[in-house]
N, C-alpha and C positions, 0 to 999 in steps of 0.2 A: 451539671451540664459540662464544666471543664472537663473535672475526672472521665466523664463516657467518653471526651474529645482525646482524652490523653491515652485512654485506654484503648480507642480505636487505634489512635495514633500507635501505640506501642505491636497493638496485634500486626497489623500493616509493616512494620518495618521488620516482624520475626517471619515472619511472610518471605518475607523476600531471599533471595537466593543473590552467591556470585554469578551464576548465569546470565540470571535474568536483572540484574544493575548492568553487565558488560554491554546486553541486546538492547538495553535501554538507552542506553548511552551512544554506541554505534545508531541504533534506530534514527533519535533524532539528528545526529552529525549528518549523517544519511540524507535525511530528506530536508534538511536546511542546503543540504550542497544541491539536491535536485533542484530547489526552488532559486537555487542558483546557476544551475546548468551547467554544477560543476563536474567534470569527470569523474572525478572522485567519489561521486555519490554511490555507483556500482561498487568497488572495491568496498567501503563500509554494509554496503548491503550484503558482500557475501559474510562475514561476521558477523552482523546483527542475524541475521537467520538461520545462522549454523546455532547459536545461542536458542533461537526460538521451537528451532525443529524435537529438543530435548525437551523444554517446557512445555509445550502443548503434549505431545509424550504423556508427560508427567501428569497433566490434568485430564486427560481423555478427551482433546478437544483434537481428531483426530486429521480429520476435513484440513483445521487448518495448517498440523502437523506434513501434512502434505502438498500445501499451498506452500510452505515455505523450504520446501524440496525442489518445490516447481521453481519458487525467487531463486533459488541458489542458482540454477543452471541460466534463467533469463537475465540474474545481473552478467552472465559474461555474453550475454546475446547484448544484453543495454548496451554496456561498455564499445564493442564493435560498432553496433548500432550508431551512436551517438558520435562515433570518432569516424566512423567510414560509410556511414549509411546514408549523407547527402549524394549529390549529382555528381557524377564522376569520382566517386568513393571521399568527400568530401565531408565536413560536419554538419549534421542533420541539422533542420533549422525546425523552429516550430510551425505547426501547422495543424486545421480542423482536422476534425472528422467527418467523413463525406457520410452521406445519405444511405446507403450502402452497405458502409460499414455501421453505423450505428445500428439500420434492423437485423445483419447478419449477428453483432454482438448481443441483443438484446434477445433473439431466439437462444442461440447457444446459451446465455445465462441461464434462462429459465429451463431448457433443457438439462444442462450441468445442475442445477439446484433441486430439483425434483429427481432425477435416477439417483447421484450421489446422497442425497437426504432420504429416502428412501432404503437405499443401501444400511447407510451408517444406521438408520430407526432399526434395523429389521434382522442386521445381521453381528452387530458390533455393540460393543456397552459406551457407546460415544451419549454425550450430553449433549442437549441441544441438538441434535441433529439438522434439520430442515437451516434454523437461522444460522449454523453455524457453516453449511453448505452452500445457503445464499450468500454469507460475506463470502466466503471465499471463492463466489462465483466471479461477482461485481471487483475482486480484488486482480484474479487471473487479468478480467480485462481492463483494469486500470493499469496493471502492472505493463503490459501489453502495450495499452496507450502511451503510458511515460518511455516504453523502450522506445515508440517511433516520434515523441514528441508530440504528442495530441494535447492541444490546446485542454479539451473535455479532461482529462486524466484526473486532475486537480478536483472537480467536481464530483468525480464519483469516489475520488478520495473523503468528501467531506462527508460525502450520505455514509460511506461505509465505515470511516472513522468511529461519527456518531455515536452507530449499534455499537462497537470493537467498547467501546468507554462502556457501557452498559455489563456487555457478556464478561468483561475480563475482569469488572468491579464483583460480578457475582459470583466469579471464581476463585474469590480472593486472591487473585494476580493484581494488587492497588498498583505496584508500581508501573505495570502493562497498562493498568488502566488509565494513570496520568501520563503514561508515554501518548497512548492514543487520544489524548485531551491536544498533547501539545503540536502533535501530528494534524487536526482541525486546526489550529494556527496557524501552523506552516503551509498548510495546503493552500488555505485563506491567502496569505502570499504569495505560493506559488501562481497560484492563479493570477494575480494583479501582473506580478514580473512578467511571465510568459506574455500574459496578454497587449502589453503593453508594446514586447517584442514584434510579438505578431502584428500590433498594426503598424508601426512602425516599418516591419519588413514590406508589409503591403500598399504604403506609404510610395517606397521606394523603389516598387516595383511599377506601379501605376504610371508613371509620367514614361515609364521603357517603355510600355507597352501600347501607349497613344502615338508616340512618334511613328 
């Protein structure tokens, strides 16, 4: 029983690359600053996924190799966003997501997850196809949600987390895979922090808008 533990253990660490320890490493910095609302979270994200965009590459997991093409150009929308994107180019605060916007994002998911899944099965030697299409549908618009500060963000970070621990343990990316173990943790707080912002903000906005 030790030996299989020590043997796992030894394949897992020859496994690993400097890339993918730098993307690790950035990754979580990254999204410990998010669940902090810290500026800085963009600037590590464009690192962490410069790191990433070569790894998936590397493993044929195509879909998300291009998801993290997409992060690269959205962390310098975040950044903007987050520093200029309140009332009068102010900093963004947090806030829901309206009704709205949830079924316009929900269409487009499944839209984006069936052409692109379909694509990659049909024309390309991608693994996983479909699943690997849906994350990176539900990621596009999580990503999205944390540039405008959507409360929800956090949540679809945890569903889509989840699967990421599954696909990336079967690809023998172990270290990806306890990256996105620790990314469910963080999100898990993110969501409490934000939240708690949020009523708070709405706290403080209630008594203005009775007078």
């Amino acid at each position: 029983m030790i030996t299989d533990i020590l043997n796992n253990l030894t394949e897992a660490l020859q496994a690993m690359s400097l890339v993918e320890v730098i993307g690790v490493i950035t990754g979580i910095a990254g999204v410990w600053l998010a669940a902090k609302q810290h500026i800085g979270t963009w600037l590590l994200g464009l690192v962490s996924v410069a790191m990433y965009v070569w790894i998936f590459y590397d493993v044929r997991l195509y879909a998300d190799m291009g998801l993290q093409i997409f992060y690269f150009f959205t962390s310098i929308y975040g950044w903007y966003s987050w520093r200029y994107g309140g009332k009068n180019h102010s900093e963004i605060k947090v806030s829901r997501i309206t009704k709205q916007e949830f079924i316009l994002s929900a269409i487009l998911g499944v839209l984006f997850t069936a052409v692109l899944g379909y694509f990659l099965e049909n024309f390309t030697n991608a693994d996983l196809s479909y699943i690997d299409s849906a994350t990176t549908a539900v990621s596009l618009i999580g990503y999205w949600m944390m540039a405008r500060k959507k409360l929800e963000n956090w949540l679809l970070w945890l569903a889509v987390d989840a699967v990421y621990v599954g696909i990336y343990y079967y690809k023998d990316l172990y270290l990806t895979s306890f990256l996105y173990f620790v990314f469910l943790i963080l999100a898990t707080k993110g969501y409490i922090d934000w939240k708690k912002e949020y009523i708070q903000s709405q706290n403080a906005v209630t008594p203005l808008n009775a007078c």
